[in-house]
Residue, then its C-alpha position, 0 to 999 in steps of 0.5 A: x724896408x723898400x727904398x724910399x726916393x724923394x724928389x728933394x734928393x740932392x745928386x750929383x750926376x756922375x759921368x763916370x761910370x761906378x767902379x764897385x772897387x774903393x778908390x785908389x790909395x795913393x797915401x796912408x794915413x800918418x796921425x803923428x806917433x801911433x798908439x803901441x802895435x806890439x803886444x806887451x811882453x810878458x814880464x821876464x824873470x830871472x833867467x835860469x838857464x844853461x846860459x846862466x853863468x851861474x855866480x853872483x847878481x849875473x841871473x837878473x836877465x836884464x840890462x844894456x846891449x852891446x855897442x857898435x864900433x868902427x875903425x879909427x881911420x873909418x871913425x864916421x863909419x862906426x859913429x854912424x853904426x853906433x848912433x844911425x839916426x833911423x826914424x822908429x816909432x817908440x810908441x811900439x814900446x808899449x811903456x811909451x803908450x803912458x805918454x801924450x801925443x805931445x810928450x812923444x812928440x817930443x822925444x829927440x833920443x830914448x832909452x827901455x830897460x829894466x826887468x820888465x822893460x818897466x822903466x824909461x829915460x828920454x831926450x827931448x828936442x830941448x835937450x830935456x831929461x825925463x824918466x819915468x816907470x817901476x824905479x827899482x834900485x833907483x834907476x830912473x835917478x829921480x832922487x826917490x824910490x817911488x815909481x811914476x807913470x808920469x815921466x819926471x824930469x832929471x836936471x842935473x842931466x838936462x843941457x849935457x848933451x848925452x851921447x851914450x847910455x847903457x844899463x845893467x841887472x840891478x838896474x844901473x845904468x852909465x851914460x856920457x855926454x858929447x863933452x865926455x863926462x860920464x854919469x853912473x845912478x841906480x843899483x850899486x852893489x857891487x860897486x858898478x857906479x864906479x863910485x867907490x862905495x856900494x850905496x844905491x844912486x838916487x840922482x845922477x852923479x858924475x863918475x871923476x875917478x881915472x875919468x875927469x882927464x878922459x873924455x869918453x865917447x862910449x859906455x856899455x855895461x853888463x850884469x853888474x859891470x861897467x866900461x867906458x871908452x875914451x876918445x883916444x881909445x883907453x878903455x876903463x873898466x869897473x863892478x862886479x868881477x867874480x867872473x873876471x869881467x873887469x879885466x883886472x887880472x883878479x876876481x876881486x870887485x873893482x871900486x872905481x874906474x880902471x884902465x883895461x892894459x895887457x894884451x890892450x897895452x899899446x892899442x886903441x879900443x874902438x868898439x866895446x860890448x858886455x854880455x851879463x858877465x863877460x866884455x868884449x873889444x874891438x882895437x883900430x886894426x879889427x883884431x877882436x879880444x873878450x874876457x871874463x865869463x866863458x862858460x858858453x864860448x861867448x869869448x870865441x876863444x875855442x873853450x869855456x874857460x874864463x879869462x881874468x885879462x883880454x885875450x885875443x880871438x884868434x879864430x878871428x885872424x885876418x878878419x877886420x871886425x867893424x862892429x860887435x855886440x853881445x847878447x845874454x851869452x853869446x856874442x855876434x861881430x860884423x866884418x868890414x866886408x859885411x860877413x857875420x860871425x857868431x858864437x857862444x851859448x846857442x839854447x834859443x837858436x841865438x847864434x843862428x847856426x840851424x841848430x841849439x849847439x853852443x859854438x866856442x868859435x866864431x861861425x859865419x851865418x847868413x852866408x847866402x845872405x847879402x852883406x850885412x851892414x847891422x847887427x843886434x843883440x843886449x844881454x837882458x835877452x837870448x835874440x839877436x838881428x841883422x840889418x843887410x845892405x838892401x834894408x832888409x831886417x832878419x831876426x832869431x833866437x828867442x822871439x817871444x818864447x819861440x826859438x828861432x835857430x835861423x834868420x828869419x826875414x821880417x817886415x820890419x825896417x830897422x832892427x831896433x822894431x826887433x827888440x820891440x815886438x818879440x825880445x823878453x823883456x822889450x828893452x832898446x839894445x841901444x840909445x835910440x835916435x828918432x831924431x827926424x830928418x827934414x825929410x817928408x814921406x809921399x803921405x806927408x808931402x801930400x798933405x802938406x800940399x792940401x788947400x796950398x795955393x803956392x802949388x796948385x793947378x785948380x780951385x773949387x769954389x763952394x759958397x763963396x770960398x776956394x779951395x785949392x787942390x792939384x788935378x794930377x792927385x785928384x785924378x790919381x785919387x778918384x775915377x769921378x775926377x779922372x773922368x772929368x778931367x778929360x780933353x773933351x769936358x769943359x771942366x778940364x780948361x777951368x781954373x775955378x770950379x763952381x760946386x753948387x750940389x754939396x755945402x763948403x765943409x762937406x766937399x772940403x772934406x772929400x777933397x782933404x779926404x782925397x789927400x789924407x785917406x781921413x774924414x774929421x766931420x760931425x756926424x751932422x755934416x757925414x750925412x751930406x758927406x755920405x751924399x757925395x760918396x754915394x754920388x762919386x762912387x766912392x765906396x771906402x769913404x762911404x764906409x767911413x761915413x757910415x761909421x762917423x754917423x754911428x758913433x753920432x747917433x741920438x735920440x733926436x736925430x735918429x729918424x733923420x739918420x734913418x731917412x739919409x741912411x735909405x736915401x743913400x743906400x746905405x744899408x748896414x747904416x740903415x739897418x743900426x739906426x732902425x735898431x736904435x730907434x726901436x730900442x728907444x722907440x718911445x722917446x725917438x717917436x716925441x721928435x721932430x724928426x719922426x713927424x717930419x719923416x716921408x709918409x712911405x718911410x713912415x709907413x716901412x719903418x712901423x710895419x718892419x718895428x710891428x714885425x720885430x714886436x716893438x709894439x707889443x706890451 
């Protein structure tokens, strides 16, 4: 069709030249918690592997991570590395994308884990407990054994305060709060609730046994294992011990909480972790033991013998170890000069070492790397990530059915969005705080300040109201109000601007738009906002018009439509609504809007319809 042109046509003369480029973005848009960019993972199923340390429960590859940990006399260091409070999205868990804008909203601290990272506990601002998801062996403590989609509250955890949390195969899972007090539910058959029998926890109940005059200040668990660490550096051990994983000195299952001696005699634990059926710790001086499973040198000991009691690391001699964490076999620790070291089973590359060698001592990596300052591994999965001191995020092992045996570099800017996007299964490797600061990025600051008349320098007045905006952004933002706002226009003196040409919700749109990158208009009121961009050169915005008025169309303002989409050269506008008013060309043609439309454009549209056979029988 031949654009039409009506006098009628309203305009605003730009006086600065046309630029074909979209404007400046100097702010993204920020929605709240975005909708799940991963994809889901695929559910995990028992691993099998040469990892498989091959006895008992310890093949349901699913559970907790390790737990990192510090010096005593550097005790805000290793809090900070165990509970960093870094801004994560959870909605790239994709279990999150079951809750509303405003339940995630909530969220002050969460947890995924489970087979199929199927299952979810969370923290709210108020302190509140929820979970939600699959429930097997009763591990969302809801006192049934029915699965939810719809989270449910836990109060007999509400008000506590929880500091740690960690989970196993069955699953089970094992938390403590700030006052110390630890609280065990879920599967139980080998005892790993720490409660003295083998019956499934329905509900969350506390774990009193060698813990009631502790306070405790961290758990972790394997398999079917558990341990908690107390303030003064005791650490207790219980479950399942066919491998020697308790510490015990036996391989007889432990029932109830007991203290982890011999060679951590006389020594005050700082740090602990749990791979699917070993256990590692860290002591004040750095010094590193592990024992219980050691058939992948996950215990760094330079065999793969098991050990029934903590056995020092002694390839580790003269290192200080700050942090350490565990995956399904293998193990990572991080010195306090920010060097890493790895060893254990290598099938996926998870020790990074540029090749699947399994290493039965520890072995720097990233050695031409900067120093790092975070490490991640849970033992549900076979892939570990580093975090260096610049903020930059490294990831390999097993990436998503991919083996991965170098660090590879990734965008992301925490490790946790690792274990989102390409761990099987997409657990959390820690208890996780998205506990926001009060801190506002660029985005938000800018769109706090929109219409703010405590910081402006300029108002706009359209039929009769202000609007209040700043002229730096506004220059930054559009090439139209750059030109403007020049020495030799008169606008750039005025405190008030008069706007005539355009309606109050239209401009106040465009100047929002110029804030946010966002339109939120009817379709009716996008028509006059398409006017504007056209007018203002702005071709991003005009694309966002067209797709408001898209999504708006009927049958009874399709001509008019049709007539803006013409008038404002909007042409793959124009080219959807000739095609909706031919589709329903019958009812369109008995509208207002089509005997109301040019003579010219009349005329245009019936001989394009007549070309594309509407007309015919």
């Amino acid at each position: 069709m031949q654009r039409a042109r009506g006098s009628s046509r309203r305009r605003l003369r730009s006086r600065a030249r046309c630029r074909a480029a979209a404007p400046l973005t100097a702010a993204t848009a920020v929605t709240g918690v975005t909708a799940a960019t991963a994809a889901t993972a695929a559910a995990a199923a028992a691993v099998a592997s040469a990892d498989n340390p091959g006895g008992g429960g310890a093949v349901e590859g699913a559970a907790g991570g390790g737990t990192a940990g510090g010096l005593a006399e550097d005790a805000a260091a290793g809090n900070f590395m165990r509970h960093s409070n870094i801004m994560v999205d959870v909605g790239k868990w994709p279990i999150f994308t079951l809750l509303s804008p405003q339940e995630i909203a909530s969220i002050r601290k969460a947890c995924v884990f489970g087979t199929s990272a199927n299952e979810a506990i969370y923290i709210t601002h108020n302190d509140e407990v929820f979970a939600f998801g699959l429930n097997c062996s009763n591990c969302l403590g809801t006192g049934d054994n029915q699965s939810t989609i719809v989270p449910k509250k836990l109060e007999a955890l509400c008000g506590k305060k929880i500091s740690s949390l960690s989970y196993g195969s069955g699953p089970h899972v094992v938390l403590c709060t700030e006052d110390g007090e630890v609280y065990a539910w879920g599967h139980n058959g080998y005892s790993q609730l720490g409660n003295g029998a083998t019956n499934q926890g329905i509900t969350p109940v506390q774990v009193c046994t060698n813990l009631l005059i502790k306070r405790v200040v961290e758990v972790a668990c394997g398999s079917h294992h558990s341990m908690a660490l107390s303030a003064d550096g005791d650490l207790y051990a219980w479950g399942y011990n066919n491998c020697g994983q308790v510490g015990s000195g036996s391989t007889a299952n432990q029932p109830t909480p007991r203290r982890v001696s011999n060679c951590l005699q006389g020594k005050m634990v700082v740090a602990i972790a749990c791979g699917q059926t070993s256990s590692m710790a860290v002591v004040n001086n750095g010094e590193v033991y592990g024992w219980g499973y050691n058939g992948n040198g996950q215990l760094g000991l330079g065999n793969n013998g098991n050990q029934l009691t903590p056995c020092r690391v002694a390839a580790l001699h003269g290192v200080c170890i700050l942090q350490i964490v565990c995956g399904y076999a293998h193990t990572l620790a991080l010195s306090d000069e920010g060097v890493l070291y790895a060893w254990g089973a290598n099938t996926y590359g998870q020790l990074g070492t540029g090749n699947k060698s399994n290493q039965l001592s520890p072995v720097q990596i990233m050695m031409e790397k900067e120093r790092v300052v975070e490490i991640a591994a849970c033992h549900s999965a076979h892939i570990s990530a580093a975090r260096t001191q610049s903020g930059q995020v490294y990831m390999w092992g097993q990436c998503r059915g991919q083996s991965v045996v170098l660090p590879h570099l990734t965008h992301f800017s925490c490790t946790d969005d690792v274990f989102a996007c390409f761990a099987t299964p997409a657990v959390m490797w820690r208890l996780l705080s998205v506990e926001h600061e009060e801190f506002l990025t660029v985005a938000e600051s800018l769109r706090r300040e929109f219409d703010s008349p405590e910081t402006s320098d300029l108002k706009f007045r359209v039929e009769g109201k202000y609007i209040h905006v700043h002229k730096a952004v506004l220059k930054i933002r559009c090439e139209h109000f750059r030109t403007m706002f020049q020495s030799y226009w008169n606008e750039d003196m005025k405190e008030v601007l008069e706007i005539d040409q355009f309606s109050y919700p239209v401009y106040r749109a465009f100047l929002e738009y110029l804030y946010t990158d966002c339109v939120d208009l009817p379709p009716e009121d996008a028509i006059g906002l398409l006017d504007l961009a056209t007018s203002y050169c702005e071709n991003r915005l005009k694309k966002l018009c067209q797709h408001i008025i898209k999504r708006g169309i009927t049958v009874e303002n399709a001509f008019s439509l049709l007539s803006a989409a013409v008038r404002y050269d909007a042409e793959d506008l124009e080219e959807f609504c000739f095609k909706f008013c031919v589709n329903h060309l019958t009812d369109v043609t008995q509208t207002t809007a089509f005997w109301q439309m040019d003579g010219p454009l009349l005329k245009e549209f019936i001989a394009k319809a007549s070309k594309c056979g509407a007309f015919r029988n």
